[in-house]
C-alpha positions in Angstrom: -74.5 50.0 29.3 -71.3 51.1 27.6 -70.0 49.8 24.6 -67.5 47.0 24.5 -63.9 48.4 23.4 -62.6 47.9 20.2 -59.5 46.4 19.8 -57.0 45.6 17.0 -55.1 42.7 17.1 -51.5 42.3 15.8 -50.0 38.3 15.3 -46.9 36.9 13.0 -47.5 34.9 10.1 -47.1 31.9 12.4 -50.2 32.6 14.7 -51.5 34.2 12.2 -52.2 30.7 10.9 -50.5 31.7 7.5 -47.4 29.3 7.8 -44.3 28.6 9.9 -40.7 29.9 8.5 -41.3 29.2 5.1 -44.1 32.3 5.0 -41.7 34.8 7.0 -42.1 36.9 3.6 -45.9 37.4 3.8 -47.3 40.8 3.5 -49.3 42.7 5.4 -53.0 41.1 5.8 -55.7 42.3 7.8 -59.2 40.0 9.3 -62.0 41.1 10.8 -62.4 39.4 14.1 -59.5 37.2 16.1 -57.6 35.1 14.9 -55.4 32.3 16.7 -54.4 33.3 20.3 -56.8 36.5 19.6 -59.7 33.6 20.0 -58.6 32.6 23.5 -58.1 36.4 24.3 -61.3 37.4 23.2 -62.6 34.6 26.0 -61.1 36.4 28.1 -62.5 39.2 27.8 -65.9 38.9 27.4 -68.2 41.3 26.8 -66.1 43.8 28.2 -64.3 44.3 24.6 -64.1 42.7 21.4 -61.2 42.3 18.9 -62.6 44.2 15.8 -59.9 43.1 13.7 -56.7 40.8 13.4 -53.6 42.6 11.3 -51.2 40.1 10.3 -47.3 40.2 8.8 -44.8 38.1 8.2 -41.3 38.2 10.2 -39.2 38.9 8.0 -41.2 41.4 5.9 -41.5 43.2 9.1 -37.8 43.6 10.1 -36.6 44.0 6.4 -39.6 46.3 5.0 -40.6 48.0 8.2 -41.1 51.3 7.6 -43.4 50.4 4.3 -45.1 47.2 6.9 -45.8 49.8 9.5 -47.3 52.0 6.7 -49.6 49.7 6.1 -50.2 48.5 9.5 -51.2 52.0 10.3 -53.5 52.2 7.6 -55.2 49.3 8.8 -55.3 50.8 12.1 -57.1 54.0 11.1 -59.3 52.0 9.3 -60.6 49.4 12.5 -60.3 52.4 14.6 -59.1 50.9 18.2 -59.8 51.7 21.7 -56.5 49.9 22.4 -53.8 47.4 20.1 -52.8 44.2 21.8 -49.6 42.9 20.0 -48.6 38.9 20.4 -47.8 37.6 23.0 -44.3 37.2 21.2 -42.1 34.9 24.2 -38.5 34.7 23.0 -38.7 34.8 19.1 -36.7 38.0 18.6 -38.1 39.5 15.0 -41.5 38.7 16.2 -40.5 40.7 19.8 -39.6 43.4 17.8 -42.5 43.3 15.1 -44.6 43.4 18.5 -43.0 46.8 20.4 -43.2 48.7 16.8 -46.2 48.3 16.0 -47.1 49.4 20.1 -44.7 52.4 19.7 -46.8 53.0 16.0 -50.3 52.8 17.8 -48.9 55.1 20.3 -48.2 57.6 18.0 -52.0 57.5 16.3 -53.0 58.0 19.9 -53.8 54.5 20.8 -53.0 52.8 24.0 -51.0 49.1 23.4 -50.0 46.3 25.3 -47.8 43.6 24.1 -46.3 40.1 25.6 -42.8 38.7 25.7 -40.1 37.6 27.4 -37.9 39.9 29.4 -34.9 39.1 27.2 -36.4 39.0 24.1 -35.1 42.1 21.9 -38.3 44.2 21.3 -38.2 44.0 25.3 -34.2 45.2 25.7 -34.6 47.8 22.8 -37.5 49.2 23.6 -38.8 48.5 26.9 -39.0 52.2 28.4 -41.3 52.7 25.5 -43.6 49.9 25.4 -45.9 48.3 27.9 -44.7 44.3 28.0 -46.4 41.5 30.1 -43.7 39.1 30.8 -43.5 35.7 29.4 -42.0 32.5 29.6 -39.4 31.9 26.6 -42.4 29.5 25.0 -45.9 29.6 24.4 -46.3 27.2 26.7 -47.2 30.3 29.1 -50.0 31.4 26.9 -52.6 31.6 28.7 -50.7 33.7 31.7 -49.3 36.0 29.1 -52.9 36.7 27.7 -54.7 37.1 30.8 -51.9 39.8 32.1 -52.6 41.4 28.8 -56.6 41.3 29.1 -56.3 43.0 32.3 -54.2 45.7 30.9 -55.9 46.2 27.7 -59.4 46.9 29.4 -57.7 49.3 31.9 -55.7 50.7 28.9 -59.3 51.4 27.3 -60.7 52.6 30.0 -58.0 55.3 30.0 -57.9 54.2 33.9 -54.3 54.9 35.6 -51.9 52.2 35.8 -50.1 51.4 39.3 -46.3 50.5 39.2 -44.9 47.4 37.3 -44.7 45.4 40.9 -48.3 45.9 41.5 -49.5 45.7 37.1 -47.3 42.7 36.4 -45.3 44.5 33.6 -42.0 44.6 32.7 -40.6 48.3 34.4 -40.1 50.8 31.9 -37.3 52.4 33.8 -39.9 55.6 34.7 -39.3 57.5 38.3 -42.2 59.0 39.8 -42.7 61.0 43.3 -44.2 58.9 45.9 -44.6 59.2 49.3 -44.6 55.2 51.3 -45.5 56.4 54.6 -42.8 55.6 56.5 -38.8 57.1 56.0 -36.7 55.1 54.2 -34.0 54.2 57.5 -37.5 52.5 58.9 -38.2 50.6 55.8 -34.7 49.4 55.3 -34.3 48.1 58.8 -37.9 46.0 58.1 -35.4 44.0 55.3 -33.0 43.6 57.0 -34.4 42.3 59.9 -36.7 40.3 57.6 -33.4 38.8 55.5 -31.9 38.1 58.9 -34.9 36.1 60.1 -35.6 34.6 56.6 -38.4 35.9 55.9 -39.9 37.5 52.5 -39.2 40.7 51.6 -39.0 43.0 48.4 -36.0 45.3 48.0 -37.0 48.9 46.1 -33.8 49.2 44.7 -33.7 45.8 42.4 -30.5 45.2 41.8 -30.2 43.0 38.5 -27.3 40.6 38.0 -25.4 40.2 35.0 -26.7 38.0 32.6 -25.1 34.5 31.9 -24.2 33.6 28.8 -23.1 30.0 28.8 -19.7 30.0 27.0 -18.7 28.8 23.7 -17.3 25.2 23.1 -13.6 25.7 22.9 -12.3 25.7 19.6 -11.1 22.4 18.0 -7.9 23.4 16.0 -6.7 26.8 16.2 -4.0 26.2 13.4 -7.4 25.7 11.2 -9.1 28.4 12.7 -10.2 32.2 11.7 -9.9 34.4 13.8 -11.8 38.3 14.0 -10.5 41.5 16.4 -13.1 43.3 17.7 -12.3 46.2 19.6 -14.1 48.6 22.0 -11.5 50.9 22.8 -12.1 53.8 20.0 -10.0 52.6 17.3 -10.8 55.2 14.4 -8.8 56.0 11.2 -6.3 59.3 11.0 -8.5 62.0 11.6 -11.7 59.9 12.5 -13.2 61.0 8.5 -16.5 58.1 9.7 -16.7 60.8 12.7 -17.7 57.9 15.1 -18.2 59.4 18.9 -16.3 59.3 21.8 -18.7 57.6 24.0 -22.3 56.7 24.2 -22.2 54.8 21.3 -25.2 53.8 18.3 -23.4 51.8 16.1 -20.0 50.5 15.4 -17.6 50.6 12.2 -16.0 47.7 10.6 -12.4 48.5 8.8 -10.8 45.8 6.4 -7.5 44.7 7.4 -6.3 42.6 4.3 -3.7 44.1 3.1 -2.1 45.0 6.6 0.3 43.3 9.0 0.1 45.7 11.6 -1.9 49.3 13.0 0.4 52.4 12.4 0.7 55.6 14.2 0.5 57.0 10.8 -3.1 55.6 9.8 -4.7 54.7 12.5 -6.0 56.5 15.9 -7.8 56.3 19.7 -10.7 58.3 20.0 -12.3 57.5 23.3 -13.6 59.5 26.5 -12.6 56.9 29.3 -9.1 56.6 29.2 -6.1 58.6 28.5 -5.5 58.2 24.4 -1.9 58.9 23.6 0.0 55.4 24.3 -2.4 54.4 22.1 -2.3 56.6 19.5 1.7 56.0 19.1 0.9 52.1 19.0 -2.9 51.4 18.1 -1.8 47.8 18.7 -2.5 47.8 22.2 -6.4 48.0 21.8 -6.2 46.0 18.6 -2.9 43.5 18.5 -2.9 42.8 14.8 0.5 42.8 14.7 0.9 39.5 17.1 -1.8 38.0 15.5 -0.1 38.0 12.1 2.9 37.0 13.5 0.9 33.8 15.0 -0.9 33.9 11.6 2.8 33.6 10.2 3.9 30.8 12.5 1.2 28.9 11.8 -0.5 29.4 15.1 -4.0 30.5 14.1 -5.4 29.6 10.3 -5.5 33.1 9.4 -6.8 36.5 10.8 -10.2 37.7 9.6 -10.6 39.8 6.9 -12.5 42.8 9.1 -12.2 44.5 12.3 -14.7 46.2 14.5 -14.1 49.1 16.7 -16.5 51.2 18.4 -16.0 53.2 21.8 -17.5 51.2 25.2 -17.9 54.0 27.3 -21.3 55.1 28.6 -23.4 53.0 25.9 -26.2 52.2 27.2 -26.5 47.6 27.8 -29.1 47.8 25.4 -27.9 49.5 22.6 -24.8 47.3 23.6 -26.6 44.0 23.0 -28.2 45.0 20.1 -24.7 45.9 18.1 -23.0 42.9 19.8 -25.6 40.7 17.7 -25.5 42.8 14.7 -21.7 41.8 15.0 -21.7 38.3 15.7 -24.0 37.8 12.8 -22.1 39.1 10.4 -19.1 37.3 11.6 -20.8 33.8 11.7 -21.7 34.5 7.9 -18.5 35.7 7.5 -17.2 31.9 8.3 -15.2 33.4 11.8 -14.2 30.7 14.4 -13.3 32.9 17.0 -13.2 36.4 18.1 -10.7 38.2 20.0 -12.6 41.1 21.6 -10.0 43.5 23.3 -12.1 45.8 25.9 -10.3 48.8 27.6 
């Protein structure tokens, strides 16, 4: 009979049973044996593998230390020498989602198969989700039990090194990989079976999925604007004389913030367009048609809006890719709700 697989066991300091918020700083621990949700995993599966140890770290050691955590964590690692990691689940807590897709990606690199759990928007899923091997979740642990029995599965045929089938027939979140296949039957045949099957009501599964936008619900309207301040955020390439932060064109990775302070408007003479989808020199002889500083102090003046933030934030839209997108639109929004902003004025090209 063969050996039960080894696996290692990755949690947050929450299910890690150190503490809730108020232990987000803890350092990297390690158990043997599960811990938490690792007890109801290990019930579930059996003999067929056994969690040989738990590694455990704190939220916010992980996202603010995490090359030194992962360091450690792969030390660990080497040390309880897995078959396969298992990471979470994680559902919708975002530094958690992302604690749980490094330390996959990490375990990947040593060679290890890994499986994680979260929900489909959670960050570590829209960051890194052609790289990691997700069950889907619900936003709350209140799907625990589905979430660990999709990763049970997976984990043993992870260990087994047996081939996974796509994410429609695994019940993981698609990673975006193409592969040749051959269905049998041409693709005008299969097509007409949907739409003769939409037309008749019926069930059917498209093999193009076609994923809508996603709704954000919008902000309460703002109380008093004369009170109010006000940020200009900008994705149409605004770049200083000569672009000296050498931002890109298109495909962007991060975005630059400029201080505005001492300025009432953008001149020709200091400021620029450098962007690849649309034709730059209008802009460049008034960069106040992708940033309109100028009417905003002038409503700043008239006592319109309270004042105009400090900071402005320009990158170029075109071609970046809706994940790298979220992730800078959040980096943004945070530092403008600690920056006391009311409102933003994004102006897209």
């Amino acid at each position: 009979m063969a050996e039960p697989l080894r696996i290692a066991h990755y949690l947050n300091q929450f299910f890690g049973g150190i503490g809730g918020e108020d232990q987000a700083d803890a350092g990297v621990t390690a158990a043997e044996g599960p811990i938490g949700p690792g007890k109801a995993l290990q019930q579930l599966l059996g003999g067929a593998a056994t969690i040989a140890g738990t590694i455990v770290c704190g939220d916010n050691t992980f996202n603010e230390r995490t090359d030194e955590a992962l360091a450690e964590i792969e030390a660990h690692l080497k040390r309880i020498d897995p078959d396969v990691v298992v990471a979470g689940p994680a559902f919708n807590a975002g530094r958690y989602g992302l604690a749980c897709a490094r330390v996959c990606m990490a375990a990947q690199a040593l060679g290890i198969p890994a499986v994680t759990a979260m929900h489909p928007e959670n960050p570590g899923a829209v960051s890194h989700r052609a790289h990691v091997l997700a069950v889907p979740t619900s936003e709350s642990a209140a799907s625990m039990n589905e979430a660990l029995a999709g990763v049970a599965r997976l984990a043993l045929k992870l260990g087994r090194g047996e081939a996974l089938g796509s994410a429609e027939e695994e019940g993981y979140l698609p990673r975006g990989l193409r592969k040749v296949h051959d269905r049998g039957r041409p693709g005008y045949a299969r097509a007409l079976d949907m739409l003769l099957a939409k037309l008749h009501g019926e069930p059917f599964v498209t093999e193009v999925p076609i994923h809508a936008p996603e709704r954000v619900p919008p902000a309460a309207p703002l109380g008093d604007l004369t009170q109010a301040t006000i940020a200009l955020v900008t994705t149409g390439g605004l770049v200083r004389k000569g672009n000296p932060d050498r931002q890109v064109s298109f495909n962007a990775t991060r975005y630059y913030r400029h201080s505005v302070a001492e300025l009432k408007s953008l001149g020709e003479e200091g400021w620029e367009a450098y962007h690849a989808g649309y034709f730059n020199h209008i802009v460049n002889t008034n960069p106040n048609y992708i940033l309109p500083l100028n009417f905003m102090r002038e409503l700043e003046h008239r006592g319109a809006v309270g004042q105009v933030y400090e900071w402005i934030y320009a990158l170029p839209g075109v071609s970046t890719p809706v994940a790298t997108a979220i992730e800078m639109g959040l980096s943004i929004a945070e530092d403008l709700r600690q920056g006391g902003v009311d409102g933003v004025l994004l102006v897209a090209t």
